[in-house]
Structures are given as structure tokens and as C-alpha cells.
N, C-alpha and C positions, 0 to 999 in steps of 0.2 A: 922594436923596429917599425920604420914608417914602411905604409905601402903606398905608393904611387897612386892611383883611379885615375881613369879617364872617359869619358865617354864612350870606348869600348870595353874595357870591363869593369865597370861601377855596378852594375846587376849580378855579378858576379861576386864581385870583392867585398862588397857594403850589403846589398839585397838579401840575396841567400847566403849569408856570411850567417853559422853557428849562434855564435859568440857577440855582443856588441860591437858596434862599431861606431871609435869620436872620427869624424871629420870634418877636415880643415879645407873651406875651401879662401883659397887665396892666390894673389899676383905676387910676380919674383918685383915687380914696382912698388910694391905698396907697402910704406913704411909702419901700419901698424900692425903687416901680417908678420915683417921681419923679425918685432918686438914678440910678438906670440911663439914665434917659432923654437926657442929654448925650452918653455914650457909645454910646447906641445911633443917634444923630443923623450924630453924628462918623462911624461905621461907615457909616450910609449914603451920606455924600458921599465915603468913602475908596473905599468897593465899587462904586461908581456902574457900571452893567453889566458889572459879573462878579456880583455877589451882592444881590439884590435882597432887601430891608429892608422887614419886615410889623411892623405893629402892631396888635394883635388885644385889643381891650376885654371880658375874660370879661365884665363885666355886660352887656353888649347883644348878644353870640353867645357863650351857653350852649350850643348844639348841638355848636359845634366847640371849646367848652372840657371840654364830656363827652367827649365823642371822642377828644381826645388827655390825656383823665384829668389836665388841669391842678387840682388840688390847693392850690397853694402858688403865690403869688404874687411877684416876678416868675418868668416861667418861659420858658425860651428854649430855640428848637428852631432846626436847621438842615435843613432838607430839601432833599433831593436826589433830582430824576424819583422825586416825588410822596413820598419815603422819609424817612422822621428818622432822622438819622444821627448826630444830637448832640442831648443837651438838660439843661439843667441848671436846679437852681431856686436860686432867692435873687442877691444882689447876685456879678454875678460881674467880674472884670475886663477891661477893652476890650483889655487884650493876648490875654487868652487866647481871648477870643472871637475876635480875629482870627485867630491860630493856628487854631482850630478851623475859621475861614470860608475860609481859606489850603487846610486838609487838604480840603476839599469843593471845591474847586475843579479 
């Protein structure tokens, strides 16, 4: 299951989040987050409590797309007790993402 974030609970839901946390920040505009979006769905029902799955709309939390200087959209981070430890932009592939969610585990 995807979780929501927004600018008021992102310290909450990703920060002192247990468990990892991939998130997706992305616009309902932009057509290489729509292409991501299956794969980032899939991730979530594969990771279902070991890696907990955020979807982060830059237009509606600006605060926390400053903050972690998203730029370019899609942009995807993986944090770990509170940390990015991965992050990359543009269409990436759901293997390597997983790879990636696997090494943060």
C-alpha cells in the first residue's frame, strides 16, 4: 500500500519511519511519473512491511520538495532512520529499484 506524505506528515511517515522508506516524489502532470507509477505500486505490495512506499506530490508540499532539492521529476529516494541513502531522477527500472530497496534492508 502507497502512503500519501505531504509536508505535514513527511517527518512522521518517511523520518521516524522503523522500516525503509522508497519515495516517490512526483506531479499528477508529468508524464514520466505516470509511466513510474505501476512499478512503484507493484513495489509496494512486494515490500509490504519491510519497505514502506511514500508518494510525495511536489505541487502540494513545496517545503519538503525544497528540502530535499527535488529539481527534476520523477525523483526517488530511499531512506533509512531518517537518511537518503539512494536517490535517483527520471524513469528508473522496478529491478533496480528493488535492488536498491533489498541493499537498504
Amino acid at each position: 500500500m502507497e502512503v500519501k506524505v505531504h509536508d505535514g506528515n513527511f517527518e512522521t511517515e518517511v523520518l521516524d519511519a522503523s522500516i525503509p522508506v522508497l519515495v516517490d516524489f512526483y506531479a499528477d502532470w508529468c508524464g514520466p511519473c505516470k509511466m513510474m507509477a505501476p512499478a512503484i505500486g507493484e513495489l509496494a505490495e512486494e515490500y509490504e512491511g519491510r519497505v514502506k512506499v511514500c508518494k510525495c506530490n511536489v505541487d502540494e508540499s513545496m517545503n519538503t520538495a525544497m528540502r530535499y532539492r527535488v529539481q527534476s521529476i520523477p525523483m526517488l529516494c530511499i531512506f533509512k532512520n531518517g537518511e537518503v541513502v539512494f536517490s535517483t531522477v527520471g524513469v528508473t527500472g522496478k529491478e533496480e529499484l528493488a535492488a536498491r530497496m533489498d541493499a537498504a534492508l
